[in-house]
N, C-alpha and C positions, 0 to 999 in steps of 0.2 A: 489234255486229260490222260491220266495214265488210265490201265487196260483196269490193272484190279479195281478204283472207285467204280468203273463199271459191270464188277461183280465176274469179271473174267479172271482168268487160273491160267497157270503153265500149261497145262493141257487143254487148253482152245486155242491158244496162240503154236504156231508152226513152223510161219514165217513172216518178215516183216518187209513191208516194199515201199521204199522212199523214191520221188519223183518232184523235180526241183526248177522251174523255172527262173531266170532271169533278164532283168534289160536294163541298159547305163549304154546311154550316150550309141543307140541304135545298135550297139552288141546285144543279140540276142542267144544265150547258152542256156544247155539244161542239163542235168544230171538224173539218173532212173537205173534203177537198182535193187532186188531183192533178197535178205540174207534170210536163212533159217541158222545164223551163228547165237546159241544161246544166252550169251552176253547182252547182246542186243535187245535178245527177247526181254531179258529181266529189265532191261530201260524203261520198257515199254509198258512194263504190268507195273513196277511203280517208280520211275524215275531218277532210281540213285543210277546214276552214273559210274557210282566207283564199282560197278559190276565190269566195267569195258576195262579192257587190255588192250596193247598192244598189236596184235593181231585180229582183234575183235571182228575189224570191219574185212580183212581179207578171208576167215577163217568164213566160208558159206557166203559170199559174194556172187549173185549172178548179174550180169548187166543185163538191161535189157534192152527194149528198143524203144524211140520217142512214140508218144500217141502219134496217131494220122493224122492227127488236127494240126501237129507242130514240124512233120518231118519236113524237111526240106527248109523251112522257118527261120527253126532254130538247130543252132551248133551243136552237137557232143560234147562235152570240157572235161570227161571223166573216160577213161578206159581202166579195162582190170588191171590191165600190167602198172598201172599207175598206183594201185592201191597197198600193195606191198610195201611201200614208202609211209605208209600213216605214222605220222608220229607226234601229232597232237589228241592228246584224247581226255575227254571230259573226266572230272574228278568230284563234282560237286554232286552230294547227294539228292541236291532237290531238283536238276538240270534239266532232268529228259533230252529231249531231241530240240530245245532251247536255247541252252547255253553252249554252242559248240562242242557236240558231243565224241566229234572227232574230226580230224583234218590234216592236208598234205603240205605241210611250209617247201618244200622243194619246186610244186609247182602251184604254188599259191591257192590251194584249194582245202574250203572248209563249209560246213554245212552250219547254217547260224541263222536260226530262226528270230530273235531277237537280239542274242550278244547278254551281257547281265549289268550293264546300265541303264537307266532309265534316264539320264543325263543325255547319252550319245547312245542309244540305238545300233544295231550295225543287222544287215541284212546279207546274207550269204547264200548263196547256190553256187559252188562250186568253183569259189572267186575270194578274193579278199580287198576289204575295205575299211582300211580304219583309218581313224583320225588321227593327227598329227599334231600335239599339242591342243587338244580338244575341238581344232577346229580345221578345216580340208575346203578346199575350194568347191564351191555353191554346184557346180557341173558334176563334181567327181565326190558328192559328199555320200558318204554310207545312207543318209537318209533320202538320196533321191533314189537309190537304186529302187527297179520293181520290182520283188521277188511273188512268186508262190509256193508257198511249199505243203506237199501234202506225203502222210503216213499215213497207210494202211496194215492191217494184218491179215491172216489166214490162217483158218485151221478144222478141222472134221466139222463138219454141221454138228452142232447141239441137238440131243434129244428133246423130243416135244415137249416133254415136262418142265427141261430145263428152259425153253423158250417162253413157257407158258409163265413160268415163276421170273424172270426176268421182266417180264411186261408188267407181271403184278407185282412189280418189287420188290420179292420176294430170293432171298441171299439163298443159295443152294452150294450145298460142297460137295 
């Protein structure tokens, strides 16, 4: 869902904080991360991509640390100094944070919440998995990995008005 269908603006959004689990063949990695890079932000309120640049994802990049439920768990697979290498980045206006909206070929890391076939699927946290002539061995195939992946935002509490008009479905500018 992008941010604007739900009646949100530039200024409620602040920051955005992505957190990314995955498991294939008892590796378990995750990625977690929050940027206030405005590029990102625009992804976010409505999905074109071609807002992201090159710098996009290092430009307001803070790493974070795993939840306590996963430390120890699971792996790290992403550090800052790794992010300055980005150089795949999403183009497609209708993408969001779907269709690979950015990612590191140097050390094989991209964030691909579906990939944009519906043919072949592909699931990414901070790993890469594609097919190989449409099809990949049954153990290492894109569609077995686990992923989770979630986006959230942050920004000033809304006034009670504007809460209140939100609930009543009610569009406020």
């Amino acid at each position: 869902m992008n941010l604007n269908n739900a009646g949100f603006t530039n200024r409620d959004v602040k920051e955005i904080r992505f957190y990314c689990t995955e498991n294939l063949n008892k590796e378990k990695i995750y990625w977690h991360f929050k940027t206030s890079n405005n590029d990102i932000i625009q992804v976010s309120l409505n999905g074109n991509q071609e807002y992201l640049r090159a710098d996009s994802l290092q430009n307001g990049y803070t790493e974070l640390s795993p939840p306590y439920q996963i430390n120890g768990v699971y792996k790290k697979r992403v550090y800052k100094s790794m992010v300055e290498n980005t150089d795949v980045i999403g183009s497609d206006p209708k993408g969001g944070f779907i269709l690979t909206p950015f990612g590191i070929r140097k050390y094989e890391l991209f964030w691909t919440i579906k990939g944009s076939s519906e043919a072949y699927p592909k699931y990414e946290c901070a790993s890469k998995h594609d097919y190989l002539g449409g099809y990949t061995n049954s153990e290492l195939s894109p569609i077995m990995v686990k992923t989770h992946h979630t986006i959230w935002f942050r920004g000033d509490p809304p006034e009670k008005e504007v809460v209140q008009n939100r609930l009543l479905g009610r569009i406020v500018k």
